[in-house]
Structures are given as structure tokens and as C-alpha cells.
Phi, psi and omega in degrees: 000019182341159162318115192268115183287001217259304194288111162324146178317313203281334156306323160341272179304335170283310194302329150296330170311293152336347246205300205321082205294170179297127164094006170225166191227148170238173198253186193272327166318284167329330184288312185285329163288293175341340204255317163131029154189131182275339171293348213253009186299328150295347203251345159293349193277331227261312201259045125249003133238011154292315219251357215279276195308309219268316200288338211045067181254151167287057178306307186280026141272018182257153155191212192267195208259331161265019188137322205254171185277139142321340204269137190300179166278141187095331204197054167096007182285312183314304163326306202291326187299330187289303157331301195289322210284297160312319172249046170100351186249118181313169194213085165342151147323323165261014169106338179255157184265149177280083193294330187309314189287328189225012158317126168283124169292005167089204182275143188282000000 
């Protein structure tokens, strides 16, 4: 999938999000080089949440770079775990997800 010059960054980023199959997670850093700036890790945070709902993106496959969900308790970690949770991806005692097993390997 490279970076499309046609395409905005934040289009960019949706369009990987999109890409995330059901049962695997990328991390937000991973998200943004795919996208065509490796630099770019908050504004994948900034455009899943402007874009998550209005867009239908599979926002709760992102998550941080060791494993885990960003979003506090109270304020959406229950959702996204709950998400993850329904298409297979397991979760440690600690809270973390098993990237070698559900790491997305990007676009073929």
C-alpha cells in the first residue's frame, strides 16, 4: 500500500486503519510509517479521533507500541478491550496484548 502523493496524510492514515484485519493490532508509530511519515504518531491519535465514528474506522486496532490500550478505564479502554476481545485478541495478566501473535504485518 505506499503512500499515495495524491492523498493527505490524514487520508493517508485512514486508509491504513482501514487495512487493520479483524484479530490483529498496529501500533500507532507503525500506523504512521505506512502511512508515509514515521513522525506522524500523534496525528494518527488526533485522526482517530475526529474520524473513528463519522469515518467507520476499526479504531480500536491501534494501539501503543508495547501492547497496550491508551485510553484510560472509564474512557473508552473497556470498549476497545471489548472490541479486541470479540475478534480474538487475547490479552496478558498485565494488560498487554501479545504483539509477536497479533501484531499486524502491514500491507502485502
Amino acid at each position: 500500500m505506499g503512500a499515495d502523493p495524491i492523498l493527505s496524510l490524514s487520508e493517508q492514515i485512514a486508509l491504513v486503519v482501514r487495512s487493520i484485519p479483524s484479530g490483529q493490532v498496529a501500533a500507532y508509530g507503525q500506523v504512521a510509517a505506512i502511512a508515509g511519515n514515521p513522525r506522524a504518531a500523534r496525528q494518527v491519535v488526533r485522526i482517530l479521533k475526529m474520524w473513528s465514528r463519522s469515518r467507520d474506522l476499526p479504531w480500536h486496532r491501534v494501539v501503543n507500541r508495547e501492547g497496550r490500550i491508551s485510553l484510560p478505564p472509564g474512557a473508552g479502554y473497556e470498549e476497545q478491550r471489548g472490541l479486541l476481545e470479540s475478534e480474538g485478541v487475547a490479552f496478558g495478566l498485565d494488560g498487554r496484548i501479545d504483539m509477536k501473535h497479533h501484531r499486524w504485518s502491514g500491507p502485502e
